[in-house]
matplotlib code that plots the C-alpha trace (Angstrom):
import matplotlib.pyplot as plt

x = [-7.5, -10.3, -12.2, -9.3, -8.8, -5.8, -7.0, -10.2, -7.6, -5.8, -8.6, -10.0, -7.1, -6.9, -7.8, -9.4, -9.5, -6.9, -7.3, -7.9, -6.7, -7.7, -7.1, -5.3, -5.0, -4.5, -2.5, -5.9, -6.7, -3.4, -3.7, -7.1, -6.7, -7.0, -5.9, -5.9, -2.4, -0.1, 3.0, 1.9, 1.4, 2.7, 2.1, 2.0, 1.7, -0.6, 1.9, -0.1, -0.1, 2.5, 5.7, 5.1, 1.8, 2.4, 5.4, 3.5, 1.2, 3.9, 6.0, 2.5, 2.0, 5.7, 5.3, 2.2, 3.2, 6.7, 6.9, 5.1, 7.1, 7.0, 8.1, 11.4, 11.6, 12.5, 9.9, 8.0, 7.0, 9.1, 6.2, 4.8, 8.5, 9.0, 5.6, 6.1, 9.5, 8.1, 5.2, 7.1, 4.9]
y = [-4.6, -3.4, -6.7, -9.0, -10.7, -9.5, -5.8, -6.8, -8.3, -5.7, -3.2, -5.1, -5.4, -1.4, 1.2, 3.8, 6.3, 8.0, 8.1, 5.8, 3.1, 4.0, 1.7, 3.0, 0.9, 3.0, 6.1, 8.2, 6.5, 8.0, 11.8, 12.3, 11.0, 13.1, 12.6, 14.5, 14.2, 14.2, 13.8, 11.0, 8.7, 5.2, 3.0, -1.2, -3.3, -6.2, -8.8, -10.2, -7.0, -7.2, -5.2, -2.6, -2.0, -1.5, 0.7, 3.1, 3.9, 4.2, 6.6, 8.8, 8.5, 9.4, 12.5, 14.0, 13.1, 13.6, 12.6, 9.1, 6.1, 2.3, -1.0, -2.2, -2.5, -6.0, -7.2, -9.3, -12.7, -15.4, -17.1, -14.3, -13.0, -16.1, -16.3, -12.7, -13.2, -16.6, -14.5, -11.5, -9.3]
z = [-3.0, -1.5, -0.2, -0.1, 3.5, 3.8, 3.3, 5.5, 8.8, 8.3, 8.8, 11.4, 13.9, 13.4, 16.4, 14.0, 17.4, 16.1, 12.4, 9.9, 7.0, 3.5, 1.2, -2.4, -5.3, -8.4, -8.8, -9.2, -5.7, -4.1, -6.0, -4.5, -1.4, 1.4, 5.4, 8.2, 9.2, 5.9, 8.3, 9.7, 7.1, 6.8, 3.6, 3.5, -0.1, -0.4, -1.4, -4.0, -6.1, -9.0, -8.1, -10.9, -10.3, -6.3, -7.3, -9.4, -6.3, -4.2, -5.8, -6.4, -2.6, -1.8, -4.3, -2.4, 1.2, 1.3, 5.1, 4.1, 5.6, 4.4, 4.4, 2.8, -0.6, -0.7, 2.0, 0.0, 0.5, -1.1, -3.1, -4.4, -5.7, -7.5, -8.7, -10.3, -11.7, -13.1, -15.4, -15.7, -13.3]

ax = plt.figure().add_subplot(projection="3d")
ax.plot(x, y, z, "-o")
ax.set_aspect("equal")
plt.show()
């Protein structure tokens, strides 16, 4: 989410030199977006996002950049999986 530390580090320990983060958190977000080098591309979840919600992005990202590479789908930190499961996220 656009604000949350974790997005803010993140940013902040990026070289933007040679490109730049954007950060996409609806599926609107991810159809409009535009970059300047689609085969480079190279997505990373929050982990506090709900799995569902996270996944709908993802798959809206993968459709429009078909070169886009990510993180494993099961990389996701143990409290927040349990948390999740326990409301039903």
């Amino acid at each position: 989410h656009n604000g949350h530390p974790v997005g803010v580090r993140t940013m902040g320990q990026y070289d933007h030199s040679d490109g730049g983060i954007n950060i996409v958190e609806t599926v609107e977000d991810a159809l409009s977006l535009k970059v300047k080098k689609a085969e480079n591309l190279f997505y990373c979840s929050q982990s506090t996002l709900s799995v569902d919600e996270a996944a709908d992005v993802i798959d809206t990202l993968r459709t429009k950049f078909q070169s886009i590479e990510g993180t494993r789908k099961d990389d996701i930190c143990y409290s927040t999986k349990n948390r999740q499961e326990a409301w039903g996220d």
